[in-house]
C-alpha positions in Angstrom: 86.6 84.0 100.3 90.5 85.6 99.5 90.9 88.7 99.6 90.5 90.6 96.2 93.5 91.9 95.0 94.0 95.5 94.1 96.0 97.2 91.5 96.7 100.9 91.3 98.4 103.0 88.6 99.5 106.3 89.5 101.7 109.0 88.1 102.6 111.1 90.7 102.4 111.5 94.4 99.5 109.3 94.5 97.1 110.9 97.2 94.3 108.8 95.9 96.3 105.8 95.8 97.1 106.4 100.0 93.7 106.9 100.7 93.3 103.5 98.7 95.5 101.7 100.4 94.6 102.9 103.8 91.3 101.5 103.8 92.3 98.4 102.5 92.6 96.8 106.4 91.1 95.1 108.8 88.1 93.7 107.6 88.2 94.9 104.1 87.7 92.5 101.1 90.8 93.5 99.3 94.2 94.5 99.6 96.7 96.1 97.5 98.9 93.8 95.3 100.9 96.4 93.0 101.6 99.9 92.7 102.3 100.9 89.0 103.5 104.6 87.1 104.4 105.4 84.2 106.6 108.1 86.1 109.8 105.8 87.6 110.5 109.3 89.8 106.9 109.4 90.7 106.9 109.9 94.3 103.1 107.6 95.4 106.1 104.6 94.6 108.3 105.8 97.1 104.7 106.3 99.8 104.0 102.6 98.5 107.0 101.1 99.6 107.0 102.4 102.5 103.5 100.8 103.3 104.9 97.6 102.2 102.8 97.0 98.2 104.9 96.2 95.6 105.9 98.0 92.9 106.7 99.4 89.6 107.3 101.5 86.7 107.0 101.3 82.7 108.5 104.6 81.6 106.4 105.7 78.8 108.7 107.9 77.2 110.7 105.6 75.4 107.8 104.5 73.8 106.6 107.8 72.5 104.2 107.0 69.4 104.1 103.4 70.2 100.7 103.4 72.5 100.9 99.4 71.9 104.1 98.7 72.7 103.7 101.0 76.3 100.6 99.3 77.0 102.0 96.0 76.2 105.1 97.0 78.7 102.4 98.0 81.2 100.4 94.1 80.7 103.7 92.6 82.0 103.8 93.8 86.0 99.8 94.0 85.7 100.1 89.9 84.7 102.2 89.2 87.5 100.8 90.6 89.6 97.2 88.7 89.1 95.2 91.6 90.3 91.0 91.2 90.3 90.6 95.0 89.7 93.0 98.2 88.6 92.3 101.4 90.4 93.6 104.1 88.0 94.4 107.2 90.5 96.0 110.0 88.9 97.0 107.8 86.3 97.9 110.6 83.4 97.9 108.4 80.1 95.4 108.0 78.1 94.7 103.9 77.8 93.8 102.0 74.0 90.2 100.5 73.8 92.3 97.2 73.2 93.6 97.6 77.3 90.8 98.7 78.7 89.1 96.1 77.0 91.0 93.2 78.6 90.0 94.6 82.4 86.4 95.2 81.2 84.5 95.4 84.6 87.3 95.3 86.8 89.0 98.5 86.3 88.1 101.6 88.1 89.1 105.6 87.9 88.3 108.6 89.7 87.7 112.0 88.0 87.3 115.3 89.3 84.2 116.4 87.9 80.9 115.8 87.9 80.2 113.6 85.0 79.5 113.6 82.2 80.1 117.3 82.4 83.9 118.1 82.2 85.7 115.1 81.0 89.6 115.3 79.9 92.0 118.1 81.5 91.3 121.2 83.5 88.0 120.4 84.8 88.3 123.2 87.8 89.1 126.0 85.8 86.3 125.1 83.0 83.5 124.6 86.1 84.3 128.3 87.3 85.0 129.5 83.7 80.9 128.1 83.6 79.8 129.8 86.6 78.5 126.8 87.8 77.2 126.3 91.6 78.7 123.0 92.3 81.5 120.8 91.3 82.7 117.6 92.2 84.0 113.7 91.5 83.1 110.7 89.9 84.4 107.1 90.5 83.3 105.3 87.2 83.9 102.4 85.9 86.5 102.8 82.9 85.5 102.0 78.8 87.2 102.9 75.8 85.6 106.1 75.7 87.4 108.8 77.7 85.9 109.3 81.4 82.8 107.6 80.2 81.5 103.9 81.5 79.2 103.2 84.3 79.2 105.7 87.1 79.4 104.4 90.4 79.7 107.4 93.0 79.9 110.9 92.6 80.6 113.6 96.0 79.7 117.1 95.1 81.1 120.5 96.9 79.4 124.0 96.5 81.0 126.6 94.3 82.2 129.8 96.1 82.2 133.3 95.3 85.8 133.7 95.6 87.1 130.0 94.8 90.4 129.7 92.2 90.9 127.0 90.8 93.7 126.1 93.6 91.2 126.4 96.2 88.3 124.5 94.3 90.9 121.8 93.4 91.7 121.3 97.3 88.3 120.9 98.1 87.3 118.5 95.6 90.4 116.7 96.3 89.2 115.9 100.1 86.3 114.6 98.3 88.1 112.1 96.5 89.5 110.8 99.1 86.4 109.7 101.2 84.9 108.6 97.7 87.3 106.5 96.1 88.0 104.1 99.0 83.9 104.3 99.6 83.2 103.1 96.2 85.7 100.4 95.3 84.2 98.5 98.7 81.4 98.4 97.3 82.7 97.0 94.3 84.5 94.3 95.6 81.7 93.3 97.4 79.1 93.4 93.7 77.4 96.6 94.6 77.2 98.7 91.8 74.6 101.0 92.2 76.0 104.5 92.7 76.8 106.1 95.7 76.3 109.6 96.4 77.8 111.2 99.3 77.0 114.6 100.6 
């Protein structure tokens, strides 16, 4: 069987999207076909490129107040690109029920919390604002609904006495990394039971 092919939208230095794309070698069962951001500047295009994926930009601010019309700019390097599954990593715009509905099932994102607690902005400062022991990600599969839809691997990291939100961030953020690539080979090869790493 082909390769699957990978997209990945990104909207700024992409550290998610490089862990992505550096597991997708050797005997992996997909490989990156597009890199896409709403942010033309953002600098995970320029880390793409230099690894070789194509890619692209759809400014959203011109459409500001048009959420169709962005997302219907966004369908057009998606379409050409003929990708099996979208990877959203650090992808900071909130996507219509009408888009995610046409990649029902084949569109991923990670989130850096432990779902369902903490979805939307500023999940660090809110799990410490909590008091709560541990924290984490989530690599779910993406609905209409805001970081809800199937989960399909979570990492969790202990809360310390003197964590900030900088230093929790960092930590999760390692997590992520070993996660995200962990998970989506597992997807592309129809295993979609969770996967919880310690």
């Amino acid at each position: 069987m082909s390769a699957r092919r990978v997209a990945i939208l990104i909207s700024g230095g992409g550290s998610n999207m490089l862990a992505l794309l550096d597991s997708m070698r050797g005997d992996h069962p997909a490989r990156p076909c597009l890199v896409l951001s709403n942010e033309p500047d953002a600098a995970g295009l320029v880390h793409a490129s230099q690894r070789g994926v194509p890619i692209a930009a759809v400014d959203h601010r011109p459409f500001a107040g048009d959420r169709a019309a962005f997302e219907a700019a966004l369908m057009r390097p998606l379409e050409a690109a003929n990708p099996d599954i979208i990877c959203l990593a650090g992808f900071m715009r909130v996507l219509t029920p009408g888009f995610v509905t046409h990649w029902q099932g084949r569109m991923l994102n990670i989130h850096p919390s432990l779902l369902p607690k903490y979805r939307g902005l500023h999940t660090h400062t809110r799990a410490l604002a909590a008091g709560d022991s541990e924290h984490g990600c989530t690599v779910h599969q993406v609905t209409g609904a805001l970081d809800d839809g199937p989960i399909l691997g979570q990492a969790r990291v202990p809360v310390l006495e003197q964590d900030t939100a900088q230093t929790l961030t960092a930590r999760v953020l390692e997590q992520e990394h070993r996660l995200y690539p962990a998970v989506l080979k597992r997807f592309v090869q129809g295993n979609r039971a969770p996967l919880y790493l310690k």
